[in-house]
C-alpha positions in Angstrom: 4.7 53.3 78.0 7.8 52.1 76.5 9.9 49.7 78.7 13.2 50.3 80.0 16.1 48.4 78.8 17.7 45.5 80.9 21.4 46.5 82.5 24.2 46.2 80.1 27.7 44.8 82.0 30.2 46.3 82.2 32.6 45.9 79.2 36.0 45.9 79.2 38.3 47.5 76.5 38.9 44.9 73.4 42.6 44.2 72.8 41.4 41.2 69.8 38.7 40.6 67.7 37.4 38.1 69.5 37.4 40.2 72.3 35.5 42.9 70.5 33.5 40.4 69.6 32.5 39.2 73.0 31.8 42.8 73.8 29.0 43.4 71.6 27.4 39.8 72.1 27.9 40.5 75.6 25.7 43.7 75.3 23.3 42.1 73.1 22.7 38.6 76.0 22.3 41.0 78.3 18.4 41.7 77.1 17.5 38.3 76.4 14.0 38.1 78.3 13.1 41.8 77.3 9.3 41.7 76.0 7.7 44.7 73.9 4.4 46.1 74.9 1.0 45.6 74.6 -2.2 48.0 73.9 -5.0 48.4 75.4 -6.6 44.8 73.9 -3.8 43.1 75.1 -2.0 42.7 71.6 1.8 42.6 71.4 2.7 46.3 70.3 6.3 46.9 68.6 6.6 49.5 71.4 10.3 48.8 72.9 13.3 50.8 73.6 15.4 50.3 71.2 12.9 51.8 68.6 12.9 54.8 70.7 16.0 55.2 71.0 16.1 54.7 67.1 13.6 57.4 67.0 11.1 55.4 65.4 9.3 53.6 67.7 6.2 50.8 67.2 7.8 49.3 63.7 9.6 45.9 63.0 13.0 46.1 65.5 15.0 43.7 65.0 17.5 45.7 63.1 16.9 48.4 65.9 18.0 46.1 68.3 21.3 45.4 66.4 22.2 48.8 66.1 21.1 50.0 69.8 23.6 46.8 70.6 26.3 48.2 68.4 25.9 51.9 70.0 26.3 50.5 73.2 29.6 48.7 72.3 30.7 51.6 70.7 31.2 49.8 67.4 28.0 52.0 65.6 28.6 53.4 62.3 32.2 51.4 62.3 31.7 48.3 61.8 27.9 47.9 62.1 25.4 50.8 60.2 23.0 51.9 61.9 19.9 50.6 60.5 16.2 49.6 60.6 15.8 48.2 57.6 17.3 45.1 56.9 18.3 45.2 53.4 20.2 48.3 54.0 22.1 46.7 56.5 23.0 43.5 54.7 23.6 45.9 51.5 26.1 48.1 53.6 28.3 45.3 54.2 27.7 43.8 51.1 29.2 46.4 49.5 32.5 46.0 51.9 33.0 42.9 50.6 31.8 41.5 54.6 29.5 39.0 53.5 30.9 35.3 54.4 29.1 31.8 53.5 30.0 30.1 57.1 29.1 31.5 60.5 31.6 32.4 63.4 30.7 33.9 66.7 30.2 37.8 66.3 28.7 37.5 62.7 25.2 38.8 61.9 22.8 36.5 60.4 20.3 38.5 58.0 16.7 36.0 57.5 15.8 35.5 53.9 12.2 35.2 52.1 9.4 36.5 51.3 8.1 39.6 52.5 4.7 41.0 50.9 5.6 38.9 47.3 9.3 40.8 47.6 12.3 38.2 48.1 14.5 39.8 50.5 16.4 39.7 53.8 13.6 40.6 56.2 14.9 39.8 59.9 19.0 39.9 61.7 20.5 38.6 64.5 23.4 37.9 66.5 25.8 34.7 65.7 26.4 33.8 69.5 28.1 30.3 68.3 28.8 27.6 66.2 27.0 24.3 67.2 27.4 20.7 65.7 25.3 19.6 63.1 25.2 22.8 61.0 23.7 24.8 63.8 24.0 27.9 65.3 22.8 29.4 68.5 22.0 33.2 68.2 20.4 36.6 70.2 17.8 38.0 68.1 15.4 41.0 69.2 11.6 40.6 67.6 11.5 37.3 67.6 9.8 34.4 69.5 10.9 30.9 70.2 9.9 29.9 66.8 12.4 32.6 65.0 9.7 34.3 63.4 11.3 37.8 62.1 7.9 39.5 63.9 8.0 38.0 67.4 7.5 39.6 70.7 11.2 40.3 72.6 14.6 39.3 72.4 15.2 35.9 72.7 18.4 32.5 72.7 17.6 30.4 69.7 19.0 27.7 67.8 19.0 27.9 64.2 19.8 25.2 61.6 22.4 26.7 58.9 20.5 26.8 55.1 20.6 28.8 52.3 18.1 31.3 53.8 20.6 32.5 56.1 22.6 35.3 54.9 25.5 35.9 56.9 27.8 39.2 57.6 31.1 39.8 59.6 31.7 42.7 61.2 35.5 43.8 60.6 36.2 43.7 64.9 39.9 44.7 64.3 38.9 48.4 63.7 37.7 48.6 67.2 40.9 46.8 69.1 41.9 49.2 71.5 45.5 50.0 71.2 47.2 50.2 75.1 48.8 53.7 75.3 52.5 53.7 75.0 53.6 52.9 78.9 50.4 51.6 79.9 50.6 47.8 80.4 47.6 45.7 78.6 45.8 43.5 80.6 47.9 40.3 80.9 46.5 36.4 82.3 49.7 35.5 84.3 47.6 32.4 85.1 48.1 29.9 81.8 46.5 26.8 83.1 42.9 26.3 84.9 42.7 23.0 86.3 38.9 21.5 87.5 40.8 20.9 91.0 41.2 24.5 91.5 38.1 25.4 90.1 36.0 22.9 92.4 38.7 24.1 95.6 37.4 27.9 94.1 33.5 26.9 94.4 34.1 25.2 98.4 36.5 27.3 100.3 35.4 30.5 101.4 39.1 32.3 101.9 41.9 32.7 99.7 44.2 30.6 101.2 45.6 27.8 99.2 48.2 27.6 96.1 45.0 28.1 93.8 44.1 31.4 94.5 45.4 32.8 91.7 43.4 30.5 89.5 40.3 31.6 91.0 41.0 35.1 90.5 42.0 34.4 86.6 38.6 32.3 86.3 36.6 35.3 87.9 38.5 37.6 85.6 37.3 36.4 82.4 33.6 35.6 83.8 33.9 39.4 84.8 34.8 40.1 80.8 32.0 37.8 79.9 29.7 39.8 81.8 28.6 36.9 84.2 29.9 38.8 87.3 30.3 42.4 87.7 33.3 41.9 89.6 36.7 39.8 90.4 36.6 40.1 94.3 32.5 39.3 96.2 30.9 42.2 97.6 31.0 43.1 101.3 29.3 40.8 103.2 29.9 37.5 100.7 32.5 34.5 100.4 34.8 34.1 98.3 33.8 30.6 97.5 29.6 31.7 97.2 31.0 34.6 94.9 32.6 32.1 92.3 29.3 29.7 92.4 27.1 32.8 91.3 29.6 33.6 88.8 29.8 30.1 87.6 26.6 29.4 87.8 26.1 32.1 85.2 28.5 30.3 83.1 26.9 26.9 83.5 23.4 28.6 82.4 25.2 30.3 79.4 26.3 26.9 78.2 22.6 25.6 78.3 23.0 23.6 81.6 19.5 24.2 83.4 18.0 22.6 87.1 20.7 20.4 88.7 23.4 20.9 85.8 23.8 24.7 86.6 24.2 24.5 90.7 27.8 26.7 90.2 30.3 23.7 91.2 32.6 23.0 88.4 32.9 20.0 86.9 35.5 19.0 83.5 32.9 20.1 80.7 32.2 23.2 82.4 36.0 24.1 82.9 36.9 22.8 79.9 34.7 24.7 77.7 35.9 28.1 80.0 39.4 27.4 78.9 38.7 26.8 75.3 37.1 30.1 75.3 39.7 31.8 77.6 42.8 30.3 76.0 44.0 29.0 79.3 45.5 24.7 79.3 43.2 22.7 81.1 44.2 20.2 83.9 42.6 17.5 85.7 
Protein backbone atom coordinates (compact mmCIF):
# COMPACT_ATOMS: atom_id res chain seq x y z
CA UNK A 1 0.00 0.00 0.00
CA UNK A 2 1.57 3.11 -0.99
CA UNK A 3 2.29 5.63 1.81
CA UNK A 4 0.98 8.95 2.19
CA UNK A 5 2.98 12.00 1.77
CA UNK A 6 4.31 14.08 4.85
CA UNK A 7 2.38 17.71 5.25
CA UNK A 8 3.77 20.29 2.96
CA UNK A 9 3.70 24.12 4.87
CA UNK A 10 2.17 26.41 3.93
CA UNK A 11 3.97 28.64 1.29
CA UNK A 12 3.78 31.98 0.87
CA UNK A 13 3.68 33.85 -2.60
CA UNK A 14 7.49 34.52 -3.88
CA UNK A 15 8.17 38.26 -4.48
CA UNK A 16 12.34 37.17 -5.36
CA UNK A 17 14.15 34.37 -6.52
CA UNK A 18 15.34 33.56 -3.50
CA UNK A 19 12.15 33.47 -2.25
CA UNK A 20 10.94 31.19 -4.93
CA UNK A 21 13.56 29.41 -4.11
CA UNK A 22 12.95 28.85 -0.53
CA UNK A 23 9.48 27.77 -1.60
CA UNK A 24 10.29 24.73 -3.44
CA UNK A 25 13.15 23.66 -0.89
CA UNK A 26 10.70 24.29 1.64
CA UNK A 27 8.31 21.73 0.02
CA UNK A 28 10.99 19.36 -0.72
CA UNK A 29 12.40 19.38 3.61
CA UNK A 30 9.17 18.95 4.38
CA UNK A 31 9.40 14.91 3.50
CA UNK A 32 12.80 14.36 4.76
CA UNK A 33 12.15 11.03 6.91
CA UNK A 34 9.63 9.67 4.29
CA UNK A 35 10.59 5.80 3.75
CA UNK A 36 9.21 3.72 0.63
CA UNK A 37 7.68 0.33 1.15
CA UNK A 38 8.50 -2.99 1.60
CA UNK A 39 6.97 -6.48 0.12
CA UNK A 40 6.02 -9.17 1.54
CA UNK A 41 9.94 -10.46 2.34
CA UNK A 42 10.64 -7.45 3.86
CA UNK A 43 12.67 -5.89 0.90
CA UNK A 44 12.70 -2.06 0.29
CA UNK A 45 10.06 -1.75 -2.66
CA UNK A 46 10.17 1.67 -4.83
CA UNK A 47 6.53 1.84 -3.87
CA UNK A 48 6.10 5.69 -2.67
CA UNK A 49 3.89 8.46 -3.48
CA UNK A 50 5.41 10.45 -5.57
CA UNK A 51 5.72 7.55 -8.22
CA UNK A 52 1.99 7.37 -7.95
CA UNK A 53 1.36 10.46 -8.37
CA UNK A 54 3.86 10.34 -11.41
CA UNK A 55 1.72 7.47 -12.60
CA UNK A 56 4.40 5.15 -12.54
CA UNK A 57 4.80 3.78 -9.43
CA UNK A 58 7.59 1.02 -8.02
CA UNK A 59 10.65 2.48 -10.43
CA UNK A 60 13.79 4.56 -9.51
CA UNK A 61 12.19 8.12 -7.94
CA UNK A 62 14.33 10.39 -7.31
CA UNK A 63 13.43 12.41 -10.29
CA UNK A 64 9.74 11.72 -9.31
CA UNK A 65 10.42 13.29 -6.19
CA UNK A 66 11.77 16.44 -7.82
CA UNK A 67 9.00 16.91 -10.00
CA UNK A 68 6.12 16.01 -7.26
CA UNK A 69 8.26 18.97 -5.29
CA UNK A 70 8.01 21.24 -8.24
CA UNK A 71 4.08 20.52 -8.80
CA UNK A 72 3.55 21.42 -5.39
CA UNK A 73 5.36 24.77 -5.64
CA UNK A 74 3.65 25.38 -8.57
CA UNK A 75 6.93 25.87 -10.59
CA UNK A 76 6.14 22.31 -12.79
CA UNK A 77 6.68 22.51 -16.36
CA UNK A 78 8.14 26.25 -15.79
CA UNK A 79 11.13 26.09 -14.57
CA UNK A 80 11.54 22.44 -13.66
CA UNK A 81 10.21 19.46 -16.41
CA UNK A 82 8.49 17.01 -15.28
CA UNK A 83 10.54 14.02 -15.35
CA UNK A 84 11.49 10.48 -14.27
CA UNK A 85 14.33 10.00 -16.07
CA UNK A 86 17.24 11.80 -15.21
CA UNK A 87 18.92 12.57 -18.37
CA UNK A 88 15.90 14.09 -19.67
CA UNK A 89 15.76 16.33 -17.00
CA UNK A 90 19.40 17.42 -17.03
CA UNK A 91 19.08 17.55 -21.07
CA UNK A 92 15.94 19.92 -20.64
CA UNK A 93 17.87 22.50 -19.01
CA UNK A 94 20.80 21.87 -20.79
CA UNK A 95 19.32 22.89 -23.73
CA UNK A 96 18.22 26.37 -21.90
CA UNK A 97 21.48 27.10 -21.43
CA UNK A 98 20.68 26.40 -17.21
CA UNK A 99 23.52 24.37 -16.54
CA UNK A 100 26.08 26.18 -14.09
CA UNK A 101 29.65 24.79 -12.76
CA UNK A 102 29.14 26.20 -8.99
CA UNK A 103 26.21 25.32 -6.73
CA UNK A 104 23.80 27.96 -5.05
CA UNK A 105 20.83 27.20 -2.93
CA UNK A 106 17.74 26.14 -5.13
CA UNK A 107 20.03 24.39 -7.88
CA UNK A 108 19.52 20.74 -8.75
CA UNK A 109 22.35 18.51 -8.55
CA UNK A 110 22.07 15.64 -11.25
CA UNK A 111 24.67 12.37 -9.99
CA UNK A 112 27.08 11.24 -12.59
CA UNK A 113 28.49 7.52 -13.50
CA UNK A 114 27.94 4.51 -14.60
CA UNK A 115 24.73 3.00 -14.99
CA UNK A 116 24.66 -0.61 -16.60
CA UNK A 117 28.20 0.25 -18.73
CA UNK A 118 26.25 3.67 -19.87
CA UNK A 119 28.00 6.95 -18.50
CA UNK A 120 25.28 9.16 -17.61
CA UNK A 121 23.54 11.32 -14.96
CA UNK A 122 21.63 8.61 -13.06
CA UNK A 123 20.27 10.33 -9.68
CA UNK A 124 19.05 14.44 -8.73
CA UNK A 125 18.61 16.38 -5.88
CA UNK A 126 17.96 19.49 -4.13
CA UNK A 127 20.93 22.17 -3.54
CA UNK A 128 19.72 23.11 0.07
CA UNK A 129 23.20 25.10 0.65
CA UNK A 130 26.56 25.93 0.20
CA UNK A 131 28.92 24.61 2.93
CA UNK A 132 32.71 25.35 3.50
CA UNK A 133 35.18 23.22 2.14
CA UNK A 134 33.56 22.59 -1.34
CA UNK A 135 30.45 21.11 0.26
CA UNK A 136 27.10 21.09 -0.13
CA UNK A 137 24.15 20.04 1.97
CA UNK A 138 21.13 18.71 -0.16
CA UNK A 139 17.32 16.93 -0.01
CA UNK A 140 17.37 14.02 -2.16
CA UNK A 141 14.38 11.37 -2.49
CA UNK A 142 15.74 7.49 -3.11
CA UNK A 143 18.57 7.79 -1.43
CA UNK A 144 20.20 6.66 1.91
CA UNK A 145 22.73 8.14 4.20
CA UNK A 146 25.42 7.02 1.90
CA UNK A 147 23.94 9.01 -1.29
CA UNK A 148 23.46 6.09 -3.17
CA UNK A 149 21.11 7.17 -6.29
CA UNK A 150 18.86 3.67 -5.25
CA UNK A 151 18.32 4.29 -1.47
CA UNK A 152 15.22 3.86 0.49
CA UNK A 153 13.41 7.52 1.28
CA UNK A 154 14.23 11.02 1.19
CA UNK A 155 16.86 12.09 3.18
CA UNK A 156 19.56 15.56 4.46
CA UNK A 157 23.05 14.80 3.12
CA UNK A 158 26.23 16.41 2.73
CA UNK A 159 27.95 16.06 -0.39
CA UNK A 160 31.55 17.02 -1.28
CA UNK A 161 31.56 19.12 -4.73
CA UNK A 162 33.54 16.99 -7.73
CA UNK A 163 33.33 16.67 -11.12
CA UNK A 164 30.55 13.95 -10.90
CA UNK A 165 28.11 16.50 -9.84
CA UNK A 166 26.26 18.04 -12.54
CA UNK A 167 24.53 21.00 -11.55
CA UNK A 168 21.29 22.92 -12.92
CA UNK A 169 19.51 26.26 -12.02
CA UNK A 170 16.16 26.73 -12.25
CA UNK A 171 15.36 30.31 -13.73
CA UNK A 172 13.13 31.29 -10.14
CA UNK A 173 12.33 34.87 -11.63
CA UNK A 174 9.63 33.34 -13.94
CA UNK A 175 7.71 32.42 -10.93
CA UNK A 176 8.02 35.92 -8.82
CA UNK A 177 4.66 36.84 -8.11
CA UNK A 178 3.91 40.30 -9.26
CA UNK A 179 1.63 42.28 -6.26
CA UNK A 180 -1.54 43.46 -8.10
CA UNK A 181 -1.63 47.13 -8.78
CA UNK A 182 -3.04 48.59 -5.26
CA UNK A 183 -2.29 45.60 -3.32
CA UNK A 184 0.67 46.29 -0.95
CA UNK A 185 3.61 43.44 -1.01
CA UNK A 186 4.50 42.06 2.03
CA UNK A 187 6.92 44.56 3.70
CA UNK A 188 9.57 43.72 7.04
CA UNK A 189 9.14 47.15 8.76
CA UNK A 190 11.42 45.53 11.35
CA UNK A 191 15.27 46.04 9.81
CA UNK A 192 17.34 44.90 12.64
CA UNK A 193 17.06 41.55 14.92
CA UNK A 194 19.08 41.83 17.80
CA UNK A 195 20.00 38.31 20.09
CA UNK A 196 18.49 40.52 23.15
CA UNK A 197 15.17 40.56 21.61
CA UNK A 198 15.28 37.27 20.39
CA UNK A 199 16.39 35.66 23.92
CA UNK A 200 13.51 38.48 25.63
CA UNK A 201 11.16 36.65 22.65
CA UNK A 202 12.11 32.90 23.87
CA UNK A 203 11.35 34.04 28.00
CA UNK A 204 8.48 36.28 28.28
CA UNK A 205 5.19 34.88 27.67
CA UNK A 206 3.15 38.42 26.73
CA UNK A 207 3.82 40.96 24.31
CA UNK A 208 4.67 43.55 26.37
CA UNK A 209 8.02 45.14 25.94
CA UNK A 210 9.69 47.53 23.08
CA UNK A 211 10.71 44.13 21.29
CA UNK A 212 7.58 42.86 20.23
CA UNK A 213 7.78 43.79 16.97
CA UNK A 214 10.99 41.88 16.61
CA UNK A 215 9.43 38.79 17.72
CA UNK A 216 6.71 39.11 15.30
CA UNK A 217 9.34 39.82 12.27
CA UNK A 218 11.47 36.70 13.54
CA UNK A 219 8.15 34.51 13.64
CA UNK A 220 7.29 35.95 10.25
CA UNK A 221 10.07 34.58 8.28
CA UNK A 222 10.21 31.13 10.33
CA UNK A 223 6.46 31.10 9.17
CA UNK A 224 7.86 31.63 5.36
CA UNK A 225 10.49 29.04 6.17
CA UNK A 226 7.99 26.62 7.03
CA UNK A 227 9.27 26.07 10.67
CA UNK A 228 5.90 27.40 12.17
CA UNK A 229 2.65 27.37 10.62
CA UNK A 230 1.81 30.62 12.07
CA UNK A 231 2.99 34.23 13.38
CA UNK A 232 0.69 34.41 16.60
CA UNK A 233 0.65 30.62 19.08
CA UNK A 234 -2.44 28.80 19.07
CA UNK A 235 -5.11 29.13 21.66
CA UNK A 236 -4.09 27.86 24.73
CA UNK A 237 -0.03 28.64 24.23
CA UNK A 238 2.53 31.51 25.14
CA UNK A 239 3.84 33.66 23.23
CA UNK A 240 7.26 33.03 24.55
CA UNK A 241 6.75 28.68 24.23
CA UNK A 242 5.45 29.53 20.63
CA UNK A 243 8.77 31.26 19.52
CA UNK A 244 10.96 28.28 21.29
CA UNK A 245 9.05 25.63 19.02
CA UNK A 246 9.59 27.81 16.13
CA UNK A 247 13.11 28.37 16.94
CA UNK A 248 13.84 25.26 17.88
CA UNK A 249 12.90 24.25 14.28
CA UNK A 250 15.41 26.68 13.21
CA UNK A 251 18.18 25.52 15.48
CA UNK A 252 17.53 21.81 14.13
CA UNK A 253 17.59 23.15 10.44
CA UNK A 254 21.02 24.54 11.01
CA UNK A 255 22.25 21.00 12.31
CA UNK A 256 22.25 21.85 16.02
CA UNK A 257 20.95 18.51 17.65
CA UNK A 258 20.42 17.46 21.83
CA UNK A 259 21.31 20.54 24.00
CA UNK A 260 22.28 22.92 20.99
CA UNK A 261 18.58 22.91 19.56
CA UNK A 262 16.64 23.71 23.13
CA UNK A 263 14.73 27.00 21.12
CA UNK A 264 16.61 29.90 23.21
CA UNK A 265 18.60 31.98 20.90
CA UNK A 266 21.91 32.53 21.11
CA UNK A 267 24.36 34.91 18.42
CA UNK A 268 25.06 32.06 15.76
CA UNK A 269 21.60 31.14 15.73
CA UNK A 270 20.35 34.80 15.26
CA UNK A 271 22.90 35.65 13.26
CA UNK A 272 22.57 33.07 10.68
CA UNK A 273 18.46 33.99 10.74
CA UNK A 274 19.46 37.43 9.75
CA UNK A 275 21.91 36.57 7.05
CA UNK A 276 19.15 34.58 5.54
CA UNK A 277 16.34 37.13 6.30
CA UNK A 278 18.31 40.30 5.38
CA UNK A 279 17.62 41.87 8.62
CA UNK A 280 21.16 43.85 10.65
CA UNK A 281 22.07 41.92 13.51
CA UNK A 282 22.63 43.45 17.03
CA UNK A 283 24.11 42.36 20.13
Amino acid sequence: MTAATRPVPHLEPPYSAAQAADRLLAVAASQIGFREGRSKSGDWNNDNPYGAWYGSNGVSWCAQFVSWCAQQAGYLDVIIPKHQYTPAGWAWFKARNRDVSKPQRGDLLYVYGTVSGVKRVHHVGFVEKVLPGNKILTVEGNTNLSGDSQGLGVFRLTRTVTPRLRFARPDYSKVVKVPAKGAMKPAVRVKVLSTKAMQYAASNPSMDGVWGAQRLAALSTLKYLGLTPTVAPPKGTAWDAHFRTAWRRWQISLGYRGADADGFPGEASVDKLCRRAGYKHLP
